[in-house]
N, C-alpha and C positions, 0 to 999 in steps of 0.2 A: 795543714797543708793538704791541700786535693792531690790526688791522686789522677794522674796524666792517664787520658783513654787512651789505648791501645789501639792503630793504625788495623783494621781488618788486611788480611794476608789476601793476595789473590788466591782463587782459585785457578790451579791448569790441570786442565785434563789434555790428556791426547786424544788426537783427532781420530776417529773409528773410521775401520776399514771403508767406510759406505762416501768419504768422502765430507761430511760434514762436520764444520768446522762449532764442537760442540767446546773447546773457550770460547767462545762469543757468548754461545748462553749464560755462561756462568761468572763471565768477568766481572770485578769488581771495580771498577775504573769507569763512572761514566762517561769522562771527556771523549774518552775514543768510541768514536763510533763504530757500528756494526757493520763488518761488511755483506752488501747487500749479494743474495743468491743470482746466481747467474738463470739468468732464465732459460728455459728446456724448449729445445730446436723443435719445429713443429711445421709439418709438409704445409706449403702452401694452398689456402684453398679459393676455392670461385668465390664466394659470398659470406660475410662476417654471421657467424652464427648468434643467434639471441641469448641474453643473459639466462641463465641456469638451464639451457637445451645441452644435452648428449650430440655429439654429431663424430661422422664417419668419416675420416679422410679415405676418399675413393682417388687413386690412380688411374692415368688413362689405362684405357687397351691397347696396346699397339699389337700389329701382325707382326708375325715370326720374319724376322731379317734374309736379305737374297743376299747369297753368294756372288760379290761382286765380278768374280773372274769365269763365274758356269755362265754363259751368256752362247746362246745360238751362234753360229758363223757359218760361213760356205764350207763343206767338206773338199776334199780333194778326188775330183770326179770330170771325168772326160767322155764324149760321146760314144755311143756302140759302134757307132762306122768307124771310128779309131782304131777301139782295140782289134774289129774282125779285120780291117785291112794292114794292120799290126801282123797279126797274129798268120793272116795269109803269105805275106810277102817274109815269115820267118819259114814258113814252110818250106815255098816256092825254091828260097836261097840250100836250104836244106837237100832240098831233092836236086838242084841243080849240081851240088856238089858231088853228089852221089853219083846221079848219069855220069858225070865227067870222069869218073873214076873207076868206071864199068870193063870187066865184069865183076861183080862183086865180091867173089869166090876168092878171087885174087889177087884184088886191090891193095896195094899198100898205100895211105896217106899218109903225109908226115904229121906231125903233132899240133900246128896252127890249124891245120885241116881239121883234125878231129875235135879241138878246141870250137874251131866255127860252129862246127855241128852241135855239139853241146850247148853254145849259146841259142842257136835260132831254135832249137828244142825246148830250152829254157823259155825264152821270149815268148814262142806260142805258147808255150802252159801257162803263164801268167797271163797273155794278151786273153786269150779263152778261159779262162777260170775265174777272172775278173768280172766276167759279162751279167748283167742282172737284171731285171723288168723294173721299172722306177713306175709306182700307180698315181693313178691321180688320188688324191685325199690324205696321202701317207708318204712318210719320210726315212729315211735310214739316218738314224743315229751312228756314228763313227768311232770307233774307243780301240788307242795301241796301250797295250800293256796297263790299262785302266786308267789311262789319262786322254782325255778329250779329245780327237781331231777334227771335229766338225759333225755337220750335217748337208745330208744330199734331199733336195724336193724335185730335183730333174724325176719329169715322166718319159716312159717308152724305155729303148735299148740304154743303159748307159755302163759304162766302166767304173770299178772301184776296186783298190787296190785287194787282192787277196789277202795280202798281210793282216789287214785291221779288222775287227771284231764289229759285224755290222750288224744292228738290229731296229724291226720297222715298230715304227709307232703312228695310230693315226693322227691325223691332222683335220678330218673334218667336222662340221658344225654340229653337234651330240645334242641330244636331250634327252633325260631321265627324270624318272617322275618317282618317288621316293617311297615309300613304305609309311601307313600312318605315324606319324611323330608323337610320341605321350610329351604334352608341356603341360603350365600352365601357364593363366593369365596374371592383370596386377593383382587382381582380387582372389588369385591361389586357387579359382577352379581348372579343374583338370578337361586338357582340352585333347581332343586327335587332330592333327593340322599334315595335306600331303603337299606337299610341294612338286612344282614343276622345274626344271634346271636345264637352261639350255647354254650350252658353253662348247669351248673348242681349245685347242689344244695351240697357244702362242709362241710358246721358246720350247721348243723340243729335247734341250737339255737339260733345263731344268726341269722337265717333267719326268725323265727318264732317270737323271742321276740324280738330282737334289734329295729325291723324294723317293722311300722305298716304293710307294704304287702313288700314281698319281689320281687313281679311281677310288680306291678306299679314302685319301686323304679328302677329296672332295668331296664324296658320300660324310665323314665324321663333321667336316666342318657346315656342310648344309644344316644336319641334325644341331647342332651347338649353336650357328645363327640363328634357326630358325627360333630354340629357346632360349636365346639373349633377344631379338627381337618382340616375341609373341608376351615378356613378362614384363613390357610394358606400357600395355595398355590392357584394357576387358574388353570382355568379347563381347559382352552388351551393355550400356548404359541404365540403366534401370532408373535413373536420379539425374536429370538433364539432359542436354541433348550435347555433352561431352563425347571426345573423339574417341572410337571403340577399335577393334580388328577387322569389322564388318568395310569399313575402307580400304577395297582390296588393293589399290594403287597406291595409297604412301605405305601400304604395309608391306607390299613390292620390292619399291623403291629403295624403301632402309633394307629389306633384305638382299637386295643386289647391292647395294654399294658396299654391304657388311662384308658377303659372302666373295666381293674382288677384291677386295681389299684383303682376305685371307688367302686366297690364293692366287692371287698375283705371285708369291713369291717363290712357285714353284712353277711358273711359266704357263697355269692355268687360267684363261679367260673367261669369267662370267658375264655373260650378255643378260640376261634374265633369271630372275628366281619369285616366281609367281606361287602363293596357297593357292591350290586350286579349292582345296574342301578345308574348312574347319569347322569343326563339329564338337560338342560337350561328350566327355568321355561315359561310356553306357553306364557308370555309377552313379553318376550327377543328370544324365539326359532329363531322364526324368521331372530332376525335380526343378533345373532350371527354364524347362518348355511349361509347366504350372508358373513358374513365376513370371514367363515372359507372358502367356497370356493374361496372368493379372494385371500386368501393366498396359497393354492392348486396351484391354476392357477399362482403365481408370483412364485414360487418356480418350477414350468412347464418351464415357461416360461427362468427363468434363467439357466436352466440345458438344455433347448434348444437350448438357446443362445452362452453358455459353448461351447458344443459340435460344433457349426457352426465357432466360431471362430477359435477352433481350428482345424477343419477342413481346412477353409480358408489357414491357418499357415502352415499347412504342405505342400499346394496345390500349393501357392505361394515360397515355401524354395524348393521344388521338381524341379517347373521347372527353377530357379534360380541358384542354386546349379550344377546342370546336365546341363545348357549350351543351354537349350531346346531355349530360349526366353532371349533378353537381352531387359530390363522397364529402364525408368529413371521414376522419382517419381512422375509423372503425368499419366502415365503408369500403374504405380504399383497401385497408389491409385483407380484409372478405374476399375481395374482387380481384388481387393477386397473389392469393393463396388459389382460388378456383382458378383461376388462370393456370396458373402454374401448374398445376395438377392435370388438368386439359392435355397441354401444350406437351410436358412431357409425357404423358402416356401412350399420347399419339406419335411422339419420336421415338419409340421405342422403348421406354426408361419403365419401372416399375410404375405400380399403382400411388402407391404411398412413398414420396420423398424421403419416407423418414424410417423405411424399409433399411437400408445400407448406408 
């Protein structure tokens, strides 16, 4: 009599803290299948990357968010002829009260009486204490008790309430030209680039309150544009005739739409953001003004070369063609080799082609 095999036991393990489901490795039951791993969320990107490439998922940039309710508005502000003709007609009523009640030593008014007087007193202090020079190019910001009430760009005499806490900020058309910037380019040489910045000052609340200074914040984000812009592309091409920094107008253009677009959201306006100089930093000058002359000089030299052989070409097809001279190819190659040797010495090239 055989002896009945024995039915193998499952294995179960429990499942470890990390989440995987390690019976399935071990089960002994093939009918059931494995359950398949859920696959791992993964940011989307612009272009399917190639089989066994490394790749970076990069996030946009966006600029810092604006405070939808700090928004510019009209302050609460009325002409200077107002308050001085205010401010006289309290007097006037003031003194008229007074005469009537003459001699003064002596006078008893009753209590509305003395109440008048204290208002039209009242009134002129505030009708006069209100009064303030509105300039052209600047504005008064408006703030009660550190909440917002407006802005005034009235110029000449005008009134604002004494109450509110007024303070000017300019409003006209700036430009600043920056301090050499240390960046670099794609190719990691180290560059000094200044900028020119010409901007003006668009929501006056947000320039004032959003932002602790609104001139330091524009000074740091120039600096940061300037080295997100400047690190992508080289300063010179050395290897084609690929797009460099030396294109001062799209190198411009990306830095002003960069640099509005950061501070847009403090009520700051950028019109323009021009490099005026960029220049290789005094450690590298050096040695990349040797390299750009090498490339000067092979680029000389190839359009020397150009021109000699096809001189050669035609010099040799001339008298070939017209019957002048009959070569056989021992001949022929004699006769543009001396040519060639001619041709370029006389354009300036070494003696010997075969120098460099």
């Amino acid at each position: 009599m055989t002896e009945t095999q024995k039915r193998p036991l499952p294995v179960r393990i429990r499942r470890s803290t990390d989440g995987i489901p390690m019976n399935d490795l071990f089960r002994s039951d093939p009918a059931r299948p494995a359950r398949p791993a859920r696959p791992a969320r993964t940011a989307p990107t612009s272009a399917t990357p190639a089989a066994g490439t490394a790749t970076a998922v990069t996030l946009p940039r966006r600029p810092p968010p604006a405070e939808p309710d700090l928004t510019e508005r009209p302050g609460p502000a009325v002409p200077g002829w107002v308050a001085v003709l205010t401010g006289l007609t309290a007097l006037g009523g003031a003194a008229a009260a007074l005469w009537r009640a003459r001699p003064l030593r002596t006078a008893e008014l009753p209590p509305w009486q003395w109440a008048a007087l204290a208002g039209c007193a009242v009134v002129a202090v505030v009708a006069f204490g209100g009064l303030t020079r509105g300039r052209t190019g600047s504005a008064w910001v408006l703030s009660l008790f550190g909440r917002y009430r407006g802005s005034v760009r009235r110029t000449g005499l005008v009134w604002i309430s004494p109450f509110v806490l007024r303070r000017r900020i300019d409003v006209r058309l700036r430009h600043w030209r920056s301090e050499p910037i240390a960046v670099v380019d794609a190719e990691g040489s180290a560059l000094r680039v200044v900028v020119l910045v010409v901007w003006s000052v668009r929501d006056t609340a947000r320039a004032l309150l959003a932002v602790d200074d609104h001139l330091g914040y524009l000074r740091e984000q120039v600096e940061a544009a300037t080295a997100r812009v400047l690190s992508q592309l080289p300063a010179d091409a050395f290897r084609g005739d690929a797009p460099t920094l030396r294109d001062a107008e799209a190198v411009g253009d990306a830095l002003t739409r960069m640099l509005a677009a950061e501070c847009r959201p403090v009520g700051v306006a950028v019109f323009s953001a021009q490099p005026t100089r960029i220049e290789y930093a005094p450690e590298v000058a050096a040695a990349m003004r040797r390299r750009q002359i090498a490339v000067l000089d092979a680029k000389h030299r190839d359009s020397v070369l150009t021109g000699v052989i096809d001189a050669v070409d035609d010099t040799v097809t001339r008298l070939t063609t017209r019957g002048l001279v009959e070569l056989d190819d021992f001949e022929r190659q004699a006769l543009v080799k001396d040519l060639t040797v001619a041709f370029y010495t006389r354009s300036g090239g070494p003696a010997d082609p075969n120098q460099e």
